[in-house]
SELOKOL-563647 format. One line per 2 residues: their letters; for each residue x, y, z of N, C-alpha, C. Coordinates in nm, 3 decimals, always signed. Example, Ala and Ser with C-alpha at 12.3 -4.5 7.8 and 13.67 -1.06 7.14 Angstrom:
SELOKOL-563647
as = +1.319/-0.569/+0.780/+1.230/-0.450/+0.780/+1.320/-0.330/+0.780 ~ +1.285/-0.225/+0.708/+1.367/-0.106/+0.714/+1.290/+0.003/+0.787
***
This chain:
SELOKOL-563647
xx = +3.622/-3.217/-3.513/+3.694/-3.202/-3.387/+3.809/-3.303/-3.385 ~ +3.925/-3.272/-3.340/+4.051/-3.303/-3.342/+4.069/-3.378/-3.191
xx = +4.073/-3.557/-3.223/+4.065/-3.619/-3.096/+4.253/-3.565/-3.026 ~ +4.249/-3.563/-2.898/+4.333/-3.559/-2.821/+4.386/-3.655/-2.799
xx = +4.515/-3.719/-2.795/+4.649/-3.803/-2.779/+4.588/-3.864/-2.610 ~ +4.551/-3.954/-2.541/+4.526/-4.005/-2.438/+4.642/-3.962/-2.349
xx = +4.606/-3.938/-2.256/+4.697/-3.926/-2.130/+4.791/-4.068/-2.121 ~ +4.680/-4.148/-2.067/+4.769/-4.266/-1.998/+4.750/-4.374/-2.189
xx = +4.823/-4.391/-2.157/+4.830/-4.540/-2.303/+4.800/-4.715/-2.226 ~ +4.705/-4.755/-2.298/+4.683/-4.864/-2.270/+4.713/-4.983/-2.394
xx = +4.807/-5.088/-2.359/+4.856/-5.176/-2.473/+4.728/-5.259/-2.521 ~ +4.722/-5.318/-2.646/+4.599/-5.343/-2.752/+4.557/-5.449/-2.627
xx = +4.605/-5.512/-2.623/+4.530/-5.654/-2.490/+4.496/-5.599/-2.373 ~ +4.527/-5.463/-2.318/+4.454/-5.445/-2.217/+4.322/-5.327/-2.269
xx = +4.355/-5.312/-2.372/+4.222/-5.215/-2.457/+4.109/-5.293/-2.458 ~ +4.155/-5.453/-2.515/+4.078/-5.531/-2.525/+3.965/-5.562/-2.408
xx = +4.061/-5.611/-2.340/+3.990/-5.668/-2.182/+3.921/-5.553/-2.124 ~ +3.951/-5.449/-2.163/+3.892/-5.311/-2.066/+3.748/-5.347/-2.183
xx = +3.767/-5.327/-2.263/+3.636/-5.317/-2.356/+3.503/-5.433/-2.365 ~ +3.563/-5.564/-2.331/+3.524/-5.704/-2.292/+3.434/-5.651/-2.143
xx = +3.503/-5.583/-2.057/+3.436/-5.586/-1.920/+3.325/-5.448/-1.935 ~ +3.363/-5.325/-2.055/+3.285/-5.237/-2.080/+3.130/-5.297/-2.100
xx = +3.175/-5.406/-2.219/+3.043/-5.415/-2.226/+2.944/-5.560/-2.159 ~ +2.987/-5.614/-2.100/+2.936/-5.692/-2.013/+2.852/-5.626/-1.878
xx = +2.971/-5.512/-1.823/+2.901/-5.413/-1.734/+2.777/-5.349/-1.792 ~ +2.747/-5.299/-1.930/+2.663/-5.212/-2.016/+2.561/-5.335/-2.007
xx = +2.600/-5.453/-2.037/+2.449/-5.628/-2.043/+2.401/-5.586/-1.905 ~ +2.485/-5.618/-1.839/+2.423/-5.694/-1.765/+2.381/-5.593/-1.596
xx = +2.411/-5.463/-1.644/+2.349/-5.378/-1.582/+2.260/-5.263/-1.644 ~ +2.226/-5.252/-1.717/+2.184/-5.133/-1.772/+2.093/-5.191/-1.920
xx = +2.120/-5.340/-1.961/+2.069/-5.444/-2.023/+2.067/-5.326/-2.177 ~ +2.196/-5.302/-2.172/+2.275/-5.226/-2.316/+2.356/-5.270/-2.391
xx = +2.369/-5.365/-2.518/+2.430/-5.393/-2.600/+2.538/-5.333/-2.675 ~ +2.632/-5.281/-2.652/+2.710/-5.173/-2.754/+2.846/-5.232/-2.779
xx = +2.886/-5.231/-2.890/+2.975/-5.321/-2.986/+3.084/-5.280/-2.892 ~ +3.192/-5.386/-3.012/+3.340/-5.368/-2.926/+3.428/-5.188/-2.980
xx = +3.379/-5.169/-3.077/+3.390/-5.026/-3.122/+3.346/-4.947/-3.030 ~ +3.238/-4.974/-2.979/+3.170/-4.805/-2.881/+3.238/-4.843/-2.756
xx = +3.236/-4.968/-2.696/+3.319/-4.982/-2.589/+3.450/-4.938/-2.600 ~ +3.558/-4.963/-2.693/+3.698/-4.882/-2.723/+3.648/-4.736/-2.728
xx = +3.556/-4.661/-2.783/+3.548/-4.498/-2.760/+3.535/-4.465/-2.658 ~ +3.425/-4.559/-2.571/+3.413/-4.518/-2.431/+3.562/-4.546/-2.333
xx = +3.622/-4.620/-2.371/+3.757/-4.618/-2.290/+3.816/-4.520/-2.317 ~ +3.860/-4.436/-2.487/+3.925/-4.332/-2.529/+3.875/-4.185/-2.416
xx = +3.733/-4.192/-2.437/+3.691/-4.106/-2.365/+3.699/-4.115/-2.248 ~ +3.706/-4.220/-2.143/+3.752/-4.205/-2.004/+3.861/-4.200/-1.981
xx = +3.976/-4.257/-2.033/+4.065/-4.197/-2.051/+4.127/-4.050/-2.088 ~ +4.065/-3.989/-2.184/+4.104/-3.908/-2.218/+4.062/-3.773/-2.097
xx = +3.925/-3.767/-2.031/+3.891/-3.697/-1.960/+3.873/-3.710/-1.819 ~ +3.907/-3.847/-1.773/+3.918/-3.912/-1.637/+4.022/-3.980/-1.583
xx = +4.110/-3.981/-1.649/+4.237/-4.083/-1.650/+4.286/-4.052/-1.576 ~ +4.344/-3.907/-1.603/+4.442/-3.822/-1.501/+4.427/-3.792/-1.364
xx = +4.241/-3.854/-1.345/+4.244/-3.828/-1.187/+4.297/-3.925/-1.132 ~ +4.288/-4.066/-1.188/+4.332/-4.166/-1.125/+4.470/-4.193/-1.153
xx = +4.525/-4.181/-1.253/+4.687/-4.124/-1.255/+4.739/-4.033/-1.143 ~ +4.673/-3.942/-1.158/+4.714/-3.796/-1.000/+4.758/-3.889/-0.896
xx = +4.619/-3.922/-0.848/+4.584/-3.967/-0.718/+4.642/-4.138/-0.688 ~ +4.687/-4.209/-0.807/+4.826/-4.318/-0.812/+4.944/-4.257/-0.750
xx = +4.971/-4.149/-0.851/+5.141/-4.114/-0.784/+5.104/-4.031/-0.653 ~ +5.010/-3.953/-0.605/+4.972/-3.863/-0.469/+5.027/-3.988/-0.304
xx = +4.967/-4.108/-0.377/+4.935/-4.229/-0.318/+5.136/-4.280/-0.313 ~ +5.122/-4.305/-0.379/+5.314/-4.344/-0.389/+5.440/-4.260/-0.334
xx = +5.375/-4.068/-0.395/+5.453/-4.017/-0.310/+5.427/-4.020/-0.137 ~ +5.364/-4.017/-0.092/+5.294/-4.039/+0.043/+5.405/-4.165/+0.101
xx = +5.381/-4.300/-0.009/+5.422/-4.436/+0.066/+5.566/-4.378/+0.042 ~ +5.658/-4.350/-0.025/+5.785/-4.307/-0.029/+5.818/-4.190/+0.061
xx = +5.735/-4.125/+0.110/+5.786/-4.030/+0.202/+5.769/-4.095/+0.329 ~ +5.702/-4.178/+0.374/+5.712/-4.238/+0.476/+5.815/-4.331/+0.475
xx = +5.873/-4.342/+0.419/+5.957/-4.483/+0.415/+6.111/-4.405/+0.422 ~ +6.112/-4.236/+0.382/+6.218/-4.189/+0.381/+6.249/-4.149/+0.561
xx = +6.118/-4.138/+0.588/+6.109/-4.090/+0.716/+6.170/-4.204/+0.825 ~ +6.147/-4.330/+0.796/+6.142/-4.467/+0.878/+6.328/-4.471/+0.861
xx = +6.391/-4.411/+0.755/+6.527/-4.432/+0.746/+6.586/-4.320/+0.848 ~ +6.544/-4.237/+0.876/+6.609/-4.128/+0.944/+6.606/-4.185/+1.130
xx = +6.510/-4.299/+1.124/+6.478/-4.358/+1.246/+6.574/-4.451/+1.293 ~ +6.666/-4.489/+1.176/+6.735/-4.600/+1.188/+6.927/-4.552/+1.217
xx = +6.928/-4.403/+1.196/+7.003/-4.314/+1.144/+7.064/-4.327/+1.312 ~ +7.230/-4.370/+1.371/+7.299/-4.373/+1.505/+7.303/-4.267/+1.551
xx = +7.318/-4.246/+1.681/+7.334/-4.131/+1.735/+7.500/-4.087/+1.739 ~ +7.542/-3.958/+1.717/+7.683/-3.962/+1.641/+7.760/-3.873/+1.761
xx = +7.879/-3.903/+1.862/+7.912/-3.834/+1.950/+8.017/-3.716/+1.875 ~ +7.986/-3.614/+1.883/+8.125/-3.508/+1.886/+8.229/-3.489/+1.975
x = +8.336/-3.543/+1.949/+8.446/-3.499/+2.045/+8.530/-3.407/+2.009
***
């Protein structure tokens, strides 16, 4: 099976740290040992099949704060007499 190209890209130091907190979460809840290898697959794989919700629902979230903010300008907008 032919892995899929990740949605979102994460730089090697934050692969790292994601994988550092993977498996500390796996100790010290679930009292599961799994190398720094299975922790990087398990990021590939949430990424690869979960990413995009929280990507979506980032920009859903931003367009929202930018449409309000377009709205707050139209508030500021003079009242214009025709003569």
């Amino acid at each position: 099976m032919k892995r899929k190209e990740p949605v979102i890209e994460l730089s090697k130091e934050q692969k790292e740290i994601a994988a550092d907190k993977i498996k500390d979460y796996m100790s010290e809840s679930f009292e599961i040992e799994i190398s720094q290898m299975q922790s990087k697959f398990l990021i590939d794989f949430i990424t690869e099949n979960i990413g995009m919700y929280y990507y979506n629902k980032a920009l859903t979230d931003s367009m929202k704060f930018m449409s309000e903010k377009v709205e707050d300008l139209y508030l500021l907008m003079k009242d214009e007499e025709i003569i």
